[in-house]
C-alpha distance (Angstrom), angle and dihedral (degrees) to the residues before:
residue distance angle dihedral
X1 . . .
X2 4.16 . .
X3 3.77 121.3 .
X4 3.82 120.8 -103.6
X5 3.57 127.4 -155.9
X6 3.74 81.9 -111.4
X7 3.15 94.3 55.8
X8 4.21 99.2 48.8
X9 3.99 79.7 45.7
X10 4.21 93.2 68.4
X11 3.54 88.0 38.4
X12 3.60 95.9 55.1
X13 3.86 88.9 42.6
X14 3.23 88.4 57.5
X15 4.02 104.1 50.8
X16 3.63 89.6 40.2
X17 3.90 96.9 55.9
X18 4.16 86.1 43.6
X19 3.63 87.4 52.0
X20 3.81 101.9 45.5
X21 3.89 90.5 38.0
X22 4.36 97.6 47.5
X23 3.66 92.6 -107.2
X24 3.49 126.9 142.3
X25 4.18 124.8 -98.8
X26 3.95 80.2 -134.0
X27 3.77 89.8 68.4
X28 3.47 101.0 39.3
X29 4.00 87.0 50.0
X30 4.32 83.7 49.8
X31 3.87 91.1 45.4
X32 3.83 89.1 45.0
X33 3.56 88.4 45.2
X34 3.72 103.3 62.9
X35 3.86 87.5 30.5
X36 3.98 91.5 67.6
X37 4.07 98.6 24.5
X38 4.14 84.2 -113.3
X39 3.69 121.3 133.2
X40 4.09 120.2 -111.8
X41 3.33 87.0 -96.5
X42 3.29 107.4 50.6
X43 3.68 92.5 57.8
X44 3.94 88.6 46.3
X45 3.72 86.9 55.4
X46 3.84 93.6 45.6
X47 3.82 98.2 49.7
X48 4.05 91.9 35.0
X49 4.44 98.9 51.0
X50 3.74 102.0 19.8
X51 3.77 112.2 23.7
X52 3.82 117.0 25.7
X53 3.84 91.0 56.8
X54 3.52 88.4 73.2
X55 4.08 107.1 43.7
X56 3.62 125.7 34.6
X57 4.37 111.9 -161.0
X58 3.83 93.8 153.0
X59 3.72 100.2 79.3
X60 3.67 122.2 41.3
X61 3.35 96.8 -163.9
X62 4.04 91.6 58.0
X63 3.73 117.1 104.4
X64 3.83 91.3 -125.6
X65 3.90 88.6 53.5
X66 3.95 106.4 139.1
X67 3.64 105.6 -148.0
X68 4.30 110.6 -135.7
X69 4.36 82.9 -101.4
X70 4.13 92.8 45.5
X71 3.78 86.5 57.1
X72 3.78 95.4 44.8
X73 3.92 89.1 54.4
X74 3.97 94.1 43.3
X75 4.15 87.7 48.4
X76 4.15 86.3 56.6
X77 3.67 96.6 40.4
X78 3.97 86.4 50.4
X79 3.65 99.3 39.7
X80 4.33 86.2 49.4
X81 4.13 89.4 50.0
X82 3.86 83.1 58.0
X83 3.85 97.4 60.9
């Protein structure tokens, strides 16, 4: 089954709220998991080769850090390119 933009949207919702809350990645990949009807690893290897390289929520410090109101913006201006 291919990716959607939907699709990379959950999973990114769900790393980002695991990140931003001191959860684990494991959990968000479970949640995302049985949100999508993908296996763990899947999701892992979604976020891990195609996603992660381009945002960075894990370290604040980072230059690529998306603040909690960045993301919100960049989840509307990708759910609006999708209409």
């Amino acid at each position: 089954m291919k990716w959607t933009k939907e699709d990379d949207i959950v999973l990114v919702s769900y790393i980002f709220q695991a990140t931003h809350s001191g959860s684990s990645l494991i959990k968000a990949y479970k949640l995302a998991s049985f949100k999508l009807g993908r296996s763990i690893s899947a999701c892992e290897s979604r976020w891990q080769k195609r996603i992660s390289k381009n945002y960075d929520f894990t370290r604040k410090g980072s230059k690529d850090y998306i603040s909690p109101i960045k993301f919100s913006q960049w989840l509307i201006k990708i759910a609006s390119e999708n209409k």
